[in-house]
SEROLUM-525288 format. One record per residue: x, z, y of N, C-alpha, C, O in turn; residue in three letters. Coordinates in steps of 0.001 Angstrom, whole numbers, plus 500000, padded with zeros to 6 digits. Each point is the difference from the previous one (the first is absolute). Layout:
BEGIN
XZYXZYXZYXZYala/...
***
This chain:
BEGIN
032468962241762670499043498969499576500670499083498984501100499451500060unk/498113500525499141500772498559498649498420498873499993498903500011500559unk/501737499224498576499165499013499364499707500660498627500976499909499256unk/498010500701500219499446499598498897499292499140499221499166499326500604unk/500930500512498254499023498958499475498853499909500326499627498927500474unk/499453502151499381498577500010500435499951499318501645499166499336500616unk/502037501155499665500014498989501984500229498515499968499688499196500878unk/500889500570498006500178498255500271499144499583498994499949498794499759unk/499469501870499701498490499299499120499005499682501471499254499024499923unk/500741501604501090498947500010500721500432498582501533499384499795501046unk/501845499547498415500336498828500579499338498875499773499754499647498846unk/499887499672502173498654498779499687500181499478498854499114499736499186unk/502292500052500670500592498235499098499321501143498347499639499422498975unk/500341501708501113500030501069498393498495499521499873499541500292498896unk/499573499055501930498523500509499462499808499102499029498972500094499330unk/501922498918500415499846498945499536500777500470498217499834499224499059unk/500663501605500829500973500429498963498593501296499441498996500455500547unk/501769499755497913498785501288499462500965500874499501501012499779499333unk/498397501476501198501175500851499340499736500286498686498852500424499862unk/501919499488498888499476500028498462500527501536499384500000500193498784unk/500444500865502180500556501637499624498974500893500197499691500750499074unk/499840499287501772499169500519500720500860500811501195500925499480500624unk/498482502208499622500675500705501177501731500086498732500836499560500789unk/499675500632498352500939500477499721501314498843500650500223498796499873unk/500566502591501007501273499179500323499514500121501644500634500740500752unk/498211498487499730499666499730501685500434500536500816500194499423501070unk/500165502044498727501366500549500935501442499423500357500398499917501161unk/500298499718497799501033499985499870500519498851501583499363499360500836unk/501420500777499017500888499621501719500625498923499634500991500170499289unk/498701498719501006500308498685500701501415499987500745500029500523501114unk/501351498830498278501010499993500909500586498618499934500672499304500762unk/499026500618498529500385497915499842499269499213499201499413500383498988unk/500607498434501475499114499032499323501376498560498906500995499391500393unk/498408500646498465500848499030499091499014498750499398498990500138499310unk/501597498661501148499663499075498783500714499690499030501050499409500251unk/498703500804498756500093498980498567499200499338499758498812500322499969unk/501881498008499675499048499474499336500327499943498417499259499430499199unk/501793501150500491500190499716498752500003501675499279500516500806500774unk/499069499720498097499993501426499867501476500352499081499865500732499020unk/501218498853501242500830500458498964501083500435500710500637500559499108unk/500034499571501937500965501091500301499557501318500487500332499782501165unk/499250501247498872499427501061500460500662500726499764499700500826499138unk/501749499228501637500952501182499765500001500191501647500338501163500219unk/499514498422500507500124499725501189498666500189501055499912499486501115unk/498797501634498045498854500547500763500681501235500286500844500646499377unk/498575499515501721500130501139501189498736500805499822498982499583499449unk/501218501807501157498896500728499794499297499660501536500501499644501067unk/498270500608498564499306499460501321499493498699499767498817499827500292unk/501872499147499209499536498914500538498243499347499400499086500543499381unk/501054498454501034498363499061499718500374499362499742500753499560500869unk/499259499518497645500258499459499362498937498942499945498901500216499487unk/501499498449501139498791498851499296500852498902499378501139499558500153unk/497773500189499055500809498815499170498448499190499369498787500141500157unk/501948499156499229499592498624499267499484500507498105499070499664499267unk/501674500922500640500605500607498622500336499347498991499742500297498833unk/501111498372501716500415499491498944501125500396499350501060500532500328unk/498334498987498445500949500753498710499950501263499135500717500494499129unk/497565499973501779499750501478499635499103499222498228499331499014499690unk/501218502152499674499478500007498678499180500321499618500020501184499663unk/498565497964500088498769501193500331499656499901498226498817500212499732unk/501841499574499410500093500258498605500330501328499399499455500634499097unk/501864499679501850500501501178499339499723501771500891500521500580500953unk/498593499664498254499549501923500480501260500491500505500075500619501062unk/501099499072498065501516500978500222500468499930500961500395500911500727unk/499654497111499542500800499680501240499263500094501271500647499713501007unk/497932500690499161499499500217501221499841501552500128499776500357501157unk/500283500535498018500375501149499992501191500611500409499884500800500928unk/501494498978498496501086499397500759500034499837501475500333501003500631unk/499402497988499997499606499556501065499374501087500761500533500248501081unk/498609500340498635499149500439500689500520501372499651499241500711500658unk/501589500100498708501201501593500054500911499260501146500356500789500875unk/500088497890499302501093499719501079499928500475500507500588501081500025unk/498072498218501397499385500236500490499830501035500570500232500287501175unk/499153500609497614500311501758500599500891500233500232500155500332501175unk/500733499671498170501493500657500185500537499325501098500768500840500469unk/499312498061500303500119499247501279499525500558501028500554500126501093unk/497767500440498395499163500709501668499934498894499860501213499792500047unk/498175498817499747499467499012500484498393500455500929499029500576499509unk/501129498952501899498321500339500620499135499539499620498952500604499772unk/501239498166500046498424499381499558500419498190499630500837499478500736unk/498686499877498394499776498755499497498667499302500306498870500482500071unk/501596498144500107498794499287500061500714498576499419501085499462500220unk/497896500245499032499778498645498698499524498820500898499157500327500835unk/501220498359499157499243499221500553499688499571498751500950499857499229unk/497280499751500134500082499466498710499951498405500866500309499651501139unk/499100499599497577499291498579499898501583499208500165500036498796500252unk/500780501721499639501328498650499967500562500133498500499837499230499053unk/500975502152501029500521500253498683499432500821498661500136499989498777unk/499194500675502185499357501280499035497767499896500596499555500098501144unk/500018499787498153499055499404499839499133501506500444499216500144500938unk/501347501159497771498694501210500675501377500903499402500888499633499230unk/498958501313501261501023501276500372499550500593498808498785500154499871unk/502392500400498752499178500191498835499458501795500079500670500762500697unk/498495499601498784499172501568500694501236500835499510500636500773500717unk/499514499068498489501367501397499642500783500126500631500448501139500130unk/500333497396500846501316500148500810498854500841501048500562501084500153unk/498258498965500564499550500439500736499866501500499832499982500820500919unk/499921499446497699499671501580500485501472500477499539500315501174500196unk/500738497784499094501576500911500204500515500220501419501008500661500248unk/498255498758500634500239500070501537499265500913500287500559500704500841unk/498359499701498871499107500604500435500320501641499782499915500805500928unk/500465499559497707500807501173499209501061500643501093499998501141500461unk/501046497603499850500981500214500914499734500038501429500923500165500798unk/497526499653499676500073500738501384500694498460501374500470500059501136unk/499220498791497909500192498511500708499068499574500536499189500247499108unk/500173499244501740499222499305499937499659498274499841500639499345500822unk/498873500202498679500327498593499777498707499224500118499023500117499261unk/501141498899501998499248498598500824500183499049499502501136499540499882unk/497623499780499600500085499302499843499644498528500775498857500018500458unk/501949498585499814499815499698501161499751498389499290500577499343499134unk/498145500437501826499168498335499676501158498923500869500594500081501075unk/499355499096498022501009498730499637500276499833501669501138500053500468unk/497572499725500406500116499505500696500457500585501831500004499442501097unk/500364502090498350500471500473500908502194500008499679500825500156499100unk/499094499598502161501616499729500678500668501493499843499717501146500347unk/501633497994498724500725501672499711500567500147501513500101501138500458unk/500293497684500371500818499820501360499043501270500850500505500996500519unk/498254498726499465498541500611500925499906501124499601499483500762500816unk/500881499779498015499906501019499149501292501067500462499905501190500299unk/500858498275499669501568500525500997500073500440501097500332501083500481unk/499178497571500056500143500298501761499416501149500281500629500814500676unk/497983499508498844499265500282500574500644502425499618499846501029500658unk/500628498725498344500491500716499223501530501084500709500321501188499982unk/500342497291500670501079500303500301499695500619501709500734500877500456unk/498332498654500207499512500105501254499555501391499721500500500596500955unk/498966500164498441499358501400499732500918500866499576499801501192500237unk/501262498451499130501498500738499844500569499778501486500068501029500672unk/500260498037499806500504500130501333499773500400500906500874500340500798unk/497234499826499537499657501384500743499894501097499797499648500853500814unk/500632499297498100500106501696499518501755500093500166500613500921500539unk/499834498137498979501382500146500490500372500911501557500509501078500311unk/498892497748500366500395499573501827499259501734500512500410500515501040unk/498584500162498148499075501187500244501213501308499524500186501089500544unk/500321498467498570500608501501500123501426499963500150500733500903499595unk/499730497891501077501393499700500931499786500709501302500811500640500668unk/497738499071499579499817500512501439499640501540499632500560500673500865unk/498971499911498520499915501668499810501174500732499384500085501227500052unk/501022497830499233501383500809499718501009499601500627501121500221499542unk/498674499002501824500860499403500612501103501199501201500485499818501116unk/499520501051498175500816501059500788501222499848499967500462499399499030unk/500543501152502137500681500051500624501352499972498964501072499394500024unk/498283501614499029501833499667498760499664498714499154500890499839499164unk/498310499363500774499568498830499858500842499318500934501228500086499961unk/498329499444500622500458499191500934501295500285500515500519499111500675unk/500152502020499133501494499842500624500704499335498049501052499363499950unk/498420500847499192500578499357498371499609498932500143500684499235499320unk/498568500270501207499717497951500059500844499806501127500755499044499827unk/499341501358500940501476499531501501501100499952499242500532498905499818unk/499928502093499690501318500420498934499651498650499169500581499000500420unk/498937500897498957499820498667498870500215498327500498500797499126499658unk/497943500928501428500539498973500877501242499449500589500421498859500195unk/499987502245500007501440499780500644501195499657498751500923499188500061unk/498827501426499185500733499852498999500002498321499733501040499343500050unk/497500500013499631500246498567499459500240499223501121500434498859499843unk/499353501574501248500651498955501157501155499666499822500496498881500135unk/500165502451499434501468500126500214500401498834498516501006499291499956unk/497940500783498979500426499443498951500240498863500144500899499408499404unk/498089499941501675499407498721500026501278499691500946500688499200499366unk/499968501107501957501068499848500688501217499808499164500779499204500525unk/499692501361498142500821500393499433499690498358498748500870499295499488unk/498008500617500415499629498490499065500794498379500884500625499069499491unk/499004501175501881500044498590500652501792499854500326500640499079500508unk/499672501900499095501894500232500723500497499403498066500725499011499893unk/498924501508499199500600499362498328499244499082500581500273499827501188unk/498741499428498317499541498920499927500703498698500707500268498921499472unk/499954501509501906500312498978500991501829500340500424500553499289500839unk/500184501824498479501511499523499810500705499737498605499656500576498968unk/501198498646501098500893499418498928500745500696499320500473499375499051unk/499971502095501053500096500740498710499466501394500520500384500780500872unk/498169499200497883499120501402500286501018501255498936499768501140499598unk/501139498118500295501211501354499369500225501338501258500268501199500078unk/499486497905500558500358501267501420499136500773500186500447501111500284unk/498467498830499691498821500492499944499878501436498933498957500655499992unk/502095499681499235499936501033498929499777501551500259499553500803499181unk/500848499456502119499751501361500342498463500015500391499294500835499435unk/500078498221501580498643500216500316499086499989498952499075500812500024unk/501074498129498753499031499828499386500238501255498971499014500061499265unk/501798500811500464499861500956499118499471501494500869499819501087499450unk/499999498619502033499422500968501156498492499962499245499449501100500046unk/499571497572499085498946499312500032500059500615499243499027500718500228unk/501704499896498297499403500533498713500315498453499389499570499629498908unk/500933499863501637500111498795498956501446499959499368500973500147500740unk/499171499673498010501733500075499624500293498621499445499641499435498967unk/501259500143502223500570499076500280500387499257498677499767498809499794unk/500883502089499295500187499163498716499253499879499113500589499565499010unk/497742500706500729499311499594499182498944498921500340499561499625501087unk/500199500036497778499408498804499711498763499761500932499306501016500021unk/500184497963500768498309499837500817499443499077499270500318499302499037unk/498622500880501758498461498851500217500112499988501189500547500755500804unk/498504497681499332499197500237501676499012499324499416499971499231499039unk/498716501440502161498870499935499594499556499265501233500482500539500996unk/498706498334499313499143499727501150498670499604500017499459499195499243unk/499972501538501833498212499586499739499668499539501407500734500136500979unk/498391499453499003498942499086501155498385500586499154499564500329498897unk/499942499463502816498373499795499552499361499134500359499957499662501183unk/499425499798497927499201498627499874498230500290500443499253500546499188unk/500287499033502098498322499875499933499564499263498541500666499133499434unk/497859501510500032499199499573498924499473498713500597500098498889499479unk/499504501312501326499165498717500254500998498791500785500390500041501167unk/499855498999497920500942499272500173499605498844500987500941499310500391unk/497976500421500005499264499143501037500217500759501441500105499245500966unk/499969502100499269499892500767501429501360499853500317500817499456499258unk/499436501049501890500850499746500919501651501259499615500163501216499894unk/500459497901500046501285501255499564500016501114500748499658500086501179unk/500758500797498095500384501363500244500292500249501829500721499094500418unk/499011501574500317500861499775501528500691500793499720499739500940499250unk/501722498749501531501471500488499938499723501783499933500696500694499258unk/498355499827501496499794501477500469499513500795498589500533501010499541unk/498378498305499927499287500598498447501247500035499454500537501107499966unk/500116497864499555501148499996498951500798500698500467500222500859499147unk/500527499365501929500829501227500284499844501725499815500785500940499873unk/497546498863500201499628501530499565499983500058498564500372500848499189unk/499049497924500708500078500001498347501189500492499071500076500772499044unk/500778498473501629501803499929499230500112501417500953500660500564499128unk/499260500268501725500595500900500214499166501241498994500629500980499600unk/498066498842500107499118501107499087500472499778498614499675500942499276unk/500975498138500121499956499316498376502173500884500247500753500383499105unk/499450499599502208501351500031499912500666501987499780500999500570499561unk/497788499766501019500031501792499959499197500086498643500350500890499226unk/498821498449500477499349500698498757500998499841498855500188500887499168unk/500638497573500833500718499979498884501399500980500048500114500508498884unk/500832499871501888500625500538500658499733501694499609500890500791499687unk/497778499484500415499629501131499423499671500390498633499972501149499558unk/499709497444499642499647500099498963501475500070499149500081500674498973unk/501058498571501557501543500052499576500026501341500140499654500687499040unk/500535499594501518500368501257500451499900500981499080500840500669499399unk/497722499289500600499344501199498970500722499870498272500162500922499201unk/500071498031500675500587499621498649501364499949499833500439499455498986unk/500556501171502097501138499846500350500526499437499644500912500287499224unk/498674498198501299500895498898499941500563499642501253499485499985501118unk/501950499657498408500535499425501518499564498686500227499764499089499207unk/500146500995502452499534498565500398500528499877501446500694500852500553unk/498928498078499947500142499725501389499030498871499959499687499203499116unk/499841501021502425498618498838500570500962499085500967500929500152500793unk/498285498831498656500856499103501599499097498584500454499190499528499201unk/500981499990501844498958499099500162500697498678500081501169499691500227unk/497222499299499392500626498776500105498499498946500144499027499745499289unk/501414499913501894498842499170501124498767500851499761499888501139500455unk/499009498130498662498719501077499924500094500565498567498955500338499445unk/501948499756500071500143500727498291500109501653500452500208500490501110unk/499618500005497878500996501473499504500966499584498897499664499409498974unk/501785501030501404500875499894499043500645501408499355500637500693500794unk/499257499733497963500082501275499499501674499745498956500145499100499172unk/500770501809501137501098500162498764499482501147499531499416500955500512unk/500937498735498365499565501137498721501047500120499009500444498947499544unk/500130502386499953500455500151499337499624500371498664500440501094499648unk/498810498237499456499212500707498821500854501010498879499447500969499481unk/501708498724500287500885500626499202500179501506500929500504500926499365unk/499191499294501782499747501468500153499042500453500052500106501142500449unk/498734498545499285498603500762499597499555501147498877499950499914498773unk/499772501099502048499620500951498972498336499294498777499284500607499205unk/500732498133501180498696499786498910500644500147498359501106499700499549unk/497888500791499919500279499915498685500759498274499164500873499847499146unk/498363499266501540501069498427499712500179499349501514499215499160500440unk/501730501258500168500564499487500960500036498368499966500890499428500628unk/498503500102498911499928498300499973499205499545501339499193500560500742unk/501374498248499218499908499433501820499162499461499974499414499853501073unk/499901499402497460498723499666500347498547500886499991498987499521500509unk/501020501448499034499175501437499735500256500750501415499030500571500499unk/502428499472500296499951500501501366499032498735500742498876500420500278unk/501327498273500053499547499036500526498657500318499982499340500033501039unk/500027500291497471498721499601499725498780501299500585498829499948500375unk/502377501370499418499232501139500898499924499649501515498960500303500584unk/501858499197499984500249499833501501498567498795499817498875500275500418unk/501280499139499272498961498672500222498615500686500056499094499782500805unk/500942501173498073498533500554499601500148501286501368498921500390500447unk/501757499933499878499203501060501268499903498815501386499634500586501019unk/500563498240499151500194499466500971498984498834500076499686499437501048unk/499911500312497918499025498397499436498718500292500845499245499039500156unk/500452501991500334498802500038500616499841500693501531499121500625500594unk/502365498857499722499947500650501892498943499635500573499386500964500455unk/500029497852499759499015499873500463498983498887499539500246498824499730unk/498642501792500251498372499160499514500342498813500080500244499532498888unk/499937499475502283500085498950499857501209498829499628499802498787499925unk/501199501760499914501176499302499659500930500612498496499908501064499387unk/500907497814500418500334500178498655501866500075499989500691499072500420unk/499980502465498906500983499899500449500753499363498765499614500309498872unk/501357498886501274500930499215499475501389500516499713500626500329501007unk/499861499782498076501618500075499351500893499297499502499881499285499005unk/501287500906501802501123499349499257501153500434499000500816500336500859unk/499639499826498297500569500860499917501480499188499378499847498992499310unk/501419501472500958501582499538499588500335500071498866499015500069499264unk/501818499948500272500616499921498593501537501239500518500934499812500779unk/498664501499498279500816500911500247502124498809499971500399499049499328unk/500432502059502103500689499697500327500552501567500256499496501087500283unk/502343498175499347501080501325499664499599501091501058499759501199499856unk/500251497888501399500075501118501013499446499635501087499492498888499859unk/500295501773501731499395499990500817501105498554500766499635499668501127unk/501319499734498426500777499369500911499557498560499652500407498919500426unk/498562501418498602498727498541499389498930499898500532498945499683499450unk/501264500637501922498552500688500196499501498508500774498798499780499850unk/501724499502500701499554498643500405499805498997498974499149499113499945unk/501818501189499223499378498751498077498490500696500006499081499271500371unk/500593502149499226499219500638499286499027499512501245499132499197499658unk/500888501165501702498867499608501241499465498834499432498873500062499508unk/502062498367500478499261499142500010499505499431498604499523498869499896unk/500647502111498910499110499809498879498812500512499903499019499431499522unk/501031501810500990498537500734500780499328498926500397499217499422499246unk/501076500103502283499334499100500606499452499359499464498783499884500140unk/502221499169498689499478498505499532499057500383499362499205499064500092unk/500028502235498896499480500754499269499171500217501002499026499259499864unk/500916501194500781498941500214501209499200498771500093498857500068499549unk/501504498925500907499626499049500422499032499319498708498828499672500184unk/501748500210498741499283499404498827498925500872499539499199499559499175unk/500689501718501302498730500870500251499244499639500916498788499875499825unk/501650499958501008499087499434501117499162498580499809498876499708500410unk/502138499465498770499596498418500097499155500149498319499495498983499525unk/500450502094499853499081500320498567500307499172499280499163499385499340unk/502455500320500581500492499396499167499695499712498143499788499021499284unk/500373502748500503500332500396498921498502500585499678500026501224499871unk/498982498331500007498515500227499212499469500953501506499469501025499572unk/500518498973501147499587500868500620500396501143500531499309500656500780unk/502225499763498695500388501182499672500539500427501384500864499277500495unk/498718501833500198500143500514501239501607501028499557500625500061501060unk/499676500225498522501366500136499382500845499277499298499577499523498947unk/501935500195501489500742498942499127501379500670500167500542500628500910unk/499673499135498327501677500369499711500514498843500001499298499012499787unk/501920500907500435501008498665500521500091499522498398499992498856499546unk/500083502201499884500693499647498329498956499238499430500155499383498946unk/498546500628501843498836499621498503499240498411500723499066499325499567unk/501931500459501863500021498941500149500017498298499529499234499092500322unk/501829500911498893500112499398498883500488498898500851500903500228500805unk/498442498285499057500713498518500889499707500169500920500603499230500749unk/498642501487499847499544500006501640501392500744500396500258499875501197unk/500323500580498348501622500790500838500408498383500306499683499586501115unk/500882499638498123500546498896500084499152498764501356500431499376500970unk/498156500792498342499130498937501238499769500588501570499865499412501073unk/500148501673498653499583500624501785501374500033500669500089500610501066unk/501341498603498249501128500266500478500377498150500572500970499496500565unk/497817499992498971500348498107500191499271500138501555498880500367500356unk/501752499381500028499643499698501615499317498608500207499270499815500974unk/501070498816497729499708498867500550498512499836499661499936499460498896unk/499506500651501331498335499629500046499647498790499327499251499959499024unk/501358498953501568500210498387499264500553500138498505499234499651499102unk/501459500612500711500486500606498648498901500859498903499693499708498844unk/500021501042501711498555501149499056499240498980499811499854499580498853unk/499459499764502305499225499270500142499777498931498777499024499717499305unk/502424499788500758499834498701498860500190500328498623499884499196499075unk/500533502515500774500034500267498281498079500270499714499388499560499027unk/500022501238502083498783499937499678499681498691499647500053499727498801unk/499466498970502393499310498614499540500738499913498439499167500368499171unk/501802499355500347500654499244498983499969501328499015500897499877499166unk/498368501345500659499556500438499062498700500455499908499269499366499239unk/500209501692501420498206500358499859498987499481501006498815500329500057unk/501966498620500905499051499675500789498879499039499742498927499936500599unk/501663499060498044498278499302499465499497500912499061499155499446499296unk/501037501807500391498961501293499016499492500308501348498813500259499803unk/501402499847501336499148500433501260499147499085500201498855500337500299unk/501456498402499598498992498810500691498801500008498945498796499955500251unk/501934500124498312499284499954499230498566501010499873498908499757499488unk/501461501110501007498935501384499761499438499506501527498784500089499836unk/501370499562501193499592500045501174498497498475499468498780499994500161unk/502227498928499186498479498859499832499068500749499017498851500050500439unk/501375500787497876499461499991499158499473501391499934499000500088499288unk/501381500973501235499320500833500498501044501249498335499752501179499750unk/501209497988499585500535500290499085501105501428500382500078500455501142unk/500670500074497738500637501369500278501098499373499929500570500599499088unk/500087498630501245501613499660498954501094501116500605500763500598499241unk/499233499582501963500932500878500590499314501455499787500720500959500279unk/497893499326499230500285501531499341500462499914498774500656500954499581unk/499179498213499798500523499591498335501583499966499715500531500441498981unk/500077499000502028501768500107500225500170501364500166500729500609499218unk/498817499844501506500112501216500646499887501066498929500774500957499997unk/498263498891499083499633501020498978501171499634498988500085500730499013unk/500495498609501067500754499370498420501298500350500483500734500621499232unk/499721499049502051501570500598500371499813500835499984501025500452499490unk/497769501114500860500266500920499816500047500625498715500606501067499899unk/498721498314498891500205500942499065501114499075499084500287500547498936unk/500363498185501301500487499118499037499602500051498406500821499924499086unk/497710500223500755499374499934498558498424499706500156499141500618500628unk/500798498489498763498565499128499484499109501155499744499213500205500924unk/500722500393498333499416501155499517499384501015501207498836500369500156unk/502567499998500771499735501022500932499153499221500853498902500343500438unk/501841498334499804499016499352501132498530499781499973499217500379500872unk/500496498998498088498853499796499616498917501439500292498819500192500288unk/501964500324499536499081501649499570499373500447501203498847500401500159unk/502544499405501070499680500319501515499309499452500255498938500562500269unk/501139497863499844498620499167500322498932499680499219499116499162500179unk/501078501632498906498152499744499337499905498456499178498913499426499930unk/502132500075499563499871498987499590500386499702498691500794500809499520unk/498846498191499716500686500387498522501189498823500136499946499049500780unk/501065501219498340501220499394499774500363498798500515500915499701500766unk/497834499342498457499779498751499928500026499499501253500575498921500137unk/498840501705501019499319500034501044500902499562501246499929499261500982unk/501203501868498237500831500605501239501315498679499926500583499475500948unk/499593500250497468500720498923499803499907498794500659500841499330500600unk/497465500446499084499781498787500961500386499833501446500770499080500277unk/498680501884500886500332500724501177501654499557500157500370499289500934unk/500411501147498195501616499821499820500317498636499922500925499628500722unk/498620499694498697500427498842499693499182498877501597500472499010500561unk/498493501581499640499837499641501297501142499955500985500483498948500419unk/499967502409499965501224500356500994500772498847499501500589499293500817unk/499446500539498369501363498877499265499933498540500305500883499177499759unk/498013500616500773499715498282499922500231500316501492500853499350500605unk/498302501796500146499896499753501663501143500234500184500318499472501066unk/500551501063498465501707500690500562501026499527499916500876499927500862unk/499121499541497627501159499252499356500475501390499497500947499858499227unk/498679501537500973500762500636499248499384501015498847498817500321500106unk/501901500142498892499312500228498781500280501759500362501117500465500228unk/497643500305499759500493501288499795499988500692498805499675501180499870unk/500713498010499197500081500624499230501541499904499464500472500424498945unk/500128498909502084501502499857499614500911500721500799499461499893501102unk/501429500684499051500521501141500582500354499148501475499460500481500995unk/501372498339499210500728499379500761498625500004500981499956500803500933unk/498769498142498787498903500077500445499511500518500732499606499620501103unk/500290502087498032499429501464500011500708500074501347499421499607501012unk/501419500728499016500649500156501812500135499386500834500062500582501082unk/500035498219498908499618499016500946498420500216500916499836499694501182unk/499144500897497911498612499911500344499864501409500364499270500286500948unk/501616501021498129499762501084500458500920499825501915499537500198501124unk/501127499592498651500598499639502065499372499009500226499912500182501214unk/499443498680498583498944499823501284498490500759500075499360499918501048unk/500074500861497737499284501059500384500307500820501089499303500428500919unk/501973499718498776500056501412501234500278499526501576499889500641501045unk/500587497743498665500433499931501321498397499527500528499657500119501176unk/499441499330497748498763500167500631499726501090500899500036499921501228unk/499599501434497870499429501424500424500705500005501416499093500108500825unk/502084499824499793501081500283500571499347499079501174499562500428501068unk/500464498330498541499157498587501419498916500889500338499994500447501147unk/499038499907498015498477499858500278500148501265501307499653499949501180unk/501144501376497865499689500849500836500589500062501717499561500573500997unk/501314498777498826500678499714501283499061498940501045500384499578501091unk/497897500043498051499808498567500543500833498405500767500029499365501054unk/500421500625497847500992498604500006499659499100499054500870499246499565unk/497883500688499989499601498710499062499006499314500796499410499106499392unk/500236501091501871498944499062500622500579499104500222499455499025500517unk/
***
């Protein structure tokens, strides 16, 4: 039994979507579901998958470049696409439709007001019983003695994690960990994830879900290493999964740690319908005897995923951290506290009486440090944005347009982001 397209067209949340191919493609088999909201890396589609997006950035000017697009595509086995218009892309232009159509795609188009989240779940729940359906009809006996064998194996990994971790020279440790496939003298990562409930009002995770959780996210990734023969070892830590990875031994064509990271993330981002899994990821280290530096850069990376530090981004690397390495390391609270008041805290008061942007306006200008760029992001003309600036300047005392300034306001921005999410500004 699979999922075909024509089977998840016939899912309540689809009646609401139009199919614009017609029958061409409706066979094809359903094996993963992807969001993009942005259309420009697509080196990284899988065959099988369902592709929804936003389509921003799609070019509906150029015949070539949606032609292009749409040979990817084929050559990917992409299963099927669906468009949400009315945000970015207004009407799906007819030619990208029938270069999909040629290639045997099918492509949905989906009204503003249906939920890509609803659109998923509902998506990912129909893969998981077709999953859970033919676990139970190939669940034979040489099956199941290769998952015991496997199991046992990462126990042993995970036993073999808490003995380095928790003694004072994991030098000793050199014969077991090269038992692991791991070689002792090359370079790691560590990777750590948690899963986060969507609905941030309900009641946390109970200890029992998250343990199945972290034990299903811990064999799938484990298997997915595997298959790519990379060395690794699993090891645990409170309710995380903690993963070493060796990327410099990967048979991938670019063994890079963030392209390994980003495959692992993408077979794992959707364990389950209702929760959202989170990454941390280290800053490569000589060797496995780093493996407690590299743990707690993971972590801290973990954590600033969790607290949506960094735009939202459910993946973070320690490296792309930036001042938050430095602020999530100040323990004094009283201290953060008073660089916020005595820099962005009257642009907060300010927007809180006047209903004004000043702290998206800082925000847009430290990130691009140019009038021009800024302006552009926020929709505003020059003049506009100047004024806005020179505002920050009277409420702050500080000028961002002067470098000394410029950082003073870019660190109490962050030690803002950093209060709020922790809720410590009430």
């Amino acid at each position: 039994m699979s999922l075909t397209v024509e089977k998840a067209l016939q899912i309540e949340i689809f009646k609401e979507c139009r199919l614009l191919t017609g029958p061409a493609g409706l066979q094809n088999e359903i094996l993963w579901v992807n969001i993009l909201e942005i259309l420009d890396d697509l080196r990284h589609i899988e065959p099988g998958e369902f592709l929804i997006t936003t389509a921003h950035g799609f070019n509906v000017e150029s015949l070539e470049n949606q032609k292009i697009m749409a040979d990817l595509f084929a050559s990917k086995r992409l299963g099927a696409m669906a468009i949400q218009t009315g945000h970015y892309l207004k009407e799906i232009p007819s030619a990208f439709v029938q270069f999909l159509k040629d290639n045997s795609i099918p492509l949905i188009q989906i009204p503003p007001e249906v939920s890509f989240k609803n659109l998923t779940r509902a998506l990912m729940n129909e893969l998981m019983a077709v999953d859970r359906e033919e676990h139970s009809v190939q669940s034979g006996r040489k099956d199941r003695t290769y998952d015991e064998r496997f199991i046992s194996q990462l126990e042993a990994m995970k036993s073999l994690w808490r003995q380095i971790v928790e003694h004072d020279s994991p030098e000793l440790f050199h014969m077991e960990i090269e038992r692991m496939n791991v070689n002792p003298e090359n370079p790691i990562m560590v990777l750590m994830l948690t899963a986060c409930k969507d609905d941030r009002e309900s009641e946390y995770m109970s200890a029992e879900k998250n343990y199945q959780l972290m034990r299903e996210a811990e064999i799938k990734a484990a298997k997915f290493l595997k298959s790519q023969s990379i060395p690794f070892m699993v090891g645990p830590k409170d309710d995380s999964l903690v993963l070493l990875i060796q990327p410099g031994e990967s048979k991938l064509t670019s063994p890079d740690e963030f392209l390994i990271a980003k495959m692992l993330y993408d077979n794992l981002k959707n364990l389950a319908p209702d929760c959202t899994i989170r990454f941390g990821q280290s800053n490569i280290h000589k060797s496995y005897k780093d493996l407690k530096q590299a743990q707690g850069e993971a972590a801290k990376a973990q954590l600033a995923a969790q607290l949506e530090l960094l735009d939202y981004t459910n993946m973070v690397s320690f490296r792309a951290m930036n001042l938050y390495r430095l602020i999530m390391d100040i323990d004094n609270m009283d201290m953060l506290k008073g660089i916020f008041q005595e820099t962005v805290e009257p642009l907060l008061h300010y927007d809180q009486r006047s209903g004004g942007g000043l702290l998206q306006t800082l925000r847009v200008y430290l990130q691009y440090c140019s009038l021009k760029k800024a302006s552009e992001a926020l929709y505003v003309h020059r003049h506009t944005l100047r004024y806005r600036l020179k505002q920050i300047e009277e409420l702050t005392g500080f000028n961002p347009l002067l470098p000394n300034d410029h950082l003073q306001l870019n660190i109490g921005l962050h030690i803002y982001y950093y209060l709020k999410a922790l809720n410590l500004l009430t």
